[in-house]
C-alpha positions as CSV (number, residue, x, y, z in Angstrom):
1,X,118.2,51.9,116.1
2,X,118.8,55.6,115.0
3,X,116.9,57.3,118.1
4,X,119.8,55.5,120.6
5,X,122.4,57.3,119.2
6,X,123.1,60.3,121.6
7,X,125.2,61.9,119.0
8,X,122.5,61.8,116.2
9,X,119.6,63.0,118.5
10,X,122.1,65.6,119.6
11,X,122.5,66.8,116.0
12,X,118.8,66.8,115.4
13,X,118.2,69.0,118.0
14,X,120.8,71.2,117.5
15,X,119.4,71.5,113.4
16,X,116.0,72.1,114.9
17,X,117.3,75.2,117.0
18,X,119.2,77.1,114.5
19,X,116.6,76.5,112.0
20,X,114.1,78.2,115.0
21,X,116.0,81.1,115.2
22,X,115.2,81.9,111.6
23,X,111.5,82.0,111.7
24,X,109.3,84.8,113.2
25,X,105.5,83.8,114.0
26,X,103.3,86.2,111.9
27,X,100.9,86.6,114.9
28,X,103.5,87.1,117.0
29,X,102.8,89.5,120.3
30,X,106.4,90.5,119.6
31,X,108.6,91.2,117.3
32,X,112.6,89.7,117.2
33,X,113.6,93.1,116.1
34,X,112.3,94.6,119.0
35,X,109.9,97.3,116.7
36,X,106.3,97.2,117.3
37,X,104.1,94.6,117.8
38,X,101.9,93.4,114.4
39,X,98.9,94.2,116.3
40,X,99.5,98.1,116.7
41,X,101.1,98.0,113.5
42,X,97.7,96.6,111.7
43,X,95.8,99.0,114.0
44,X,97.3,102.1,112.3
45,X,96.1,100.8,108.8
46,X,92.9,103.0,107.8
47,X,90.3,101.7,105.3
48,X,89.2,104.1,102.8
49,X,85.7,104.2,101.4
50,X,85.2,101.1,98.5
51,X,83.7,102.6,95.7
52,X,80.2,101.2,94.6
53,X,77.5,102.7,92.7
54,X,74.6,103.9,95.2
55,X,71.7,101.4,95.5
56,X,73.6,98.8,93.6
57,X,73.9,95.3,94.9
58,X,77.3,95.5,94.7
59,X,77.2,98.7,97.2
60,X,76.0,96.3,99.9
61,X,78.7,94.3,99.3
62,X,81.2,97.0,99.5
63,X,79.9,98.1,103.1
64,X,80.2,94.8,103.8
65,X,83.6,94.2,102.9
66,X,84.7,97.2,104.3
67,X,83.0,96.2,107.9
68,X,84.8,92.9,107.5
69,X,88.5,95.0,106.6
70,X,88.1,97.0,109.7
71,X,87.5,94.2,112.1
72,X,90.5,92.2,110.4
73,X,92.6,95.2,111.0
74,X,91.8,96.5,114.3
75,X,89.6,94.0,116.1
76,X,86.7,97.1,115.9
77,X,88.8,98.8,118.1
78,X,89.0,102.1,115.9
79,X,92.1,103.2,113.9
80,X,95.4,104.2,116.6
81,X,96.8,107.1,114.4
82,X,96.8,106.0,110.8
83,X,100.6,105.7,108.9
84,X,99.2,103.8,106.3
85,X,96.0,103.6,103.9
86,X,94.5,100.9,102.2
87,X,92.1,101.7,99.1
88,X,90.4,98.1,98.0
89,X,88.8,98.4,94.4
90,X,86.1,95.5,94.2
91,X,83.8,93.6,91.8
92,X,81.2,91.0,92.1
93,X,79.8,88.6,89.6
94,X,77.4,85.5,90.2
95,X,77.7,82.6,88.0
96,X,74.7,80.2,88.2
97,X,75.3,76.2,88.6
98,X,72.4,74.5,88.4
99,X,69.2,75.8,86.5
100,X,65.6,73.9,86.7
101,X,64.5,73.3,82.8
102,X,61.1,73.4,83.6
103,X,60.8,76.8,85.5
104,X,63.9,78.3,84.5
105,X,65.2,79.4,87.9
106,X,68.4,79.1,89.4
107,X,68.7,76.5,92.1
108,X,72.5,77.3,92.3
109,X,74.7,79.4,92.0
110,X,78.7,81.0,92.6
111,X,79.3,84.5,93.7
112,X,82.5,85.8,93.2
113,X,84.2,88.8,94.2
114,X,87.9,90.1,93.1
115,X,89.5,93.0,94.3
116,X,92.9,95.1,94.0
117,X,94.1,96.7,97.0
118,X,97.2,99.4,97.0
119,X,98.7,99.9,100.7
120,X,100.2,103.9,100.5
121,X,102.2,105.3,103.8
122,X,100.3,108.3,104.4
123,X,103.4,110.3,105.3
124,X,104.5,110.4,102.2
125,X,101.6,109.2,99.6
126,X,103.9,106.6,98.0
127,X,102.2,103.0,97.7
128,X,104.3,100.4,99.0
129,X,102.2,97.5,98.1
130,X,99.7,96.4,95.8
131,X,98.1,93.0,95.6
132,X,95.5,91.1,94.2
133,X,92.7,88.7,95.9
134,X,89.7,86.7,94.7
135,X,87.0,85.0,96.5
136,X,84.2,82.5,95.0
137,X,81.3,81.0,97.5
138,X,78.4,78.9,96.1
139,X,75.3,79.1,97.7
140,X,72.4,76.4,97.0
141,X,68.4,77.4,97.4
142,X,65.9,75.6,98.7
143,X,63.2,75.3,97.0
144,X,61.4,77.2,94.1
145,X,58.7,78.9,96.1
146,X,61.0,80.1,98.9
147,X,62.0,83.4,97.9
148,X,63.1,85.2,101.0
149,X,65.0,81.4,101.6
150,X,67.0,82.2,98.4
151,X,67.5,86.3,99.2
152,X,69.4,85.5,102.4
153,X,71.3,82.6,100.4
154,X,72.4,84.8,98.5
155,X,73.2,87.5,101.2
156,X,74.9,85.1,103.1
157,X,77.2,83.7,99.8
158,X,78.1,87.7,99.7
159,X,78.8,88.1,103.3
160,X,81.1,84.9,103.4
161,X,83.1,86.0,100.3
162,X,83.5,90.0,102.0
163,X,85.1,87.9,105.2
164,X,87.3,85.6,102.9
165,X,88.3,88.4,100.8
166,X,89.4,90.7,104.1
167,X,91.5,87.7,105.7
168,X,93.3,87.5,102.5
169,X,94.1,91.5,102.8
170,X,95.0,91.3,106.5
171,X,97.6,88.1,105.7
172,X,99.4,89.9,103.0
173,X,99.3,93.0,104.6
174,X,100.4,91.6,107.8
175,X,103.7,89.8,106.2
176,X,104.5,92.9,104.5
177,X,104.6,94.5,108.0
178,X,106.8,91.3,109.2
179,X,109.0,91.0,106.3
180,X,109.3,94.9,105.1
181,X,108.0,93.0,101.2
């Protein structure tokens, strides 16, 4: 059998090593290079305000996602002296799924948010990254006389979208910290 073969486990291993060496952990506590840790790096990224008309549900939303872009950053530990901004432009839009006949009411439904981000080293004011990310959550209510049941449904479908949408910032923002792209 293969596995006996001292010479091919031998060659396996070697193969596994140098194929190691070319790899660096995004999460990594350090860095092969020797530069700064990802961490500190993420730290020094500030959030600016996301724009949302005052009062709107959408401005809810936005506070949200912010909140949720700051913790993904910085691990609510406050920005370490910023080197880069990241502006996030946002919108949300519900799509319902299931409506009773009878009533009319949504018993169902998908909320969606998509946003553009632009990453812009403050020292200079050039972006160095732009993106793209999207988010849909469905969110099913219970009942048709439980109206503060559906409201926090709702809530929640927003709250879990803000939280998918920041983990997709902080992952692409992250690699282009890693990998300079």
């Amino acid at each position: 059998m293969w596995w006996r073969n001292p010479i091919r486990i031998g060659a396996v291993i070697a193969l596994g090593a140098l194929n190691a060496a070319c790899f660096q952990p995004l999460y990594a506590s350090r860095s092969v290079a020797g530069g700064a840790p990802l961490g500190a790096q993420l730290a020094q990224v500030q959030v600016e305000h996301i724009d949302a008309a005052n009062g709107s549900p959408e401005s809810r939303v936005a506070v949200e996602l912010q909140n949720a872009l700051d913790f993904e950053m910085n691990g609510g530990g406050g920005t370490i002296s910023p080197t880069h901004g990241l502006k996030v432009r946002m919108t949300v839009a519900r799509s319902s799924i299931i409506t009773d006949v009878t009533t009319g009411r949504v018993e169902a439904e998908i909320t969606g948010i998509d946003a553009s981000f632009t990453l812009t080293e403050l020292a200079t004011g050039k972006p160095v990254m732009q993106g793209r990310t999207f988010s849909r959550v469905s969110s099913d209510y219970p009942g048709q006389q439980q109206r503060f049941a559906r409201v926090r449904a709702r809530l929640d479908a927003e709250n879990r979208a803000a939280k998918v949408i920041a983990e997709n910032v902080r992952t692409r923002v992250a690699s282009f910290f890693v990998a300079g792209t």
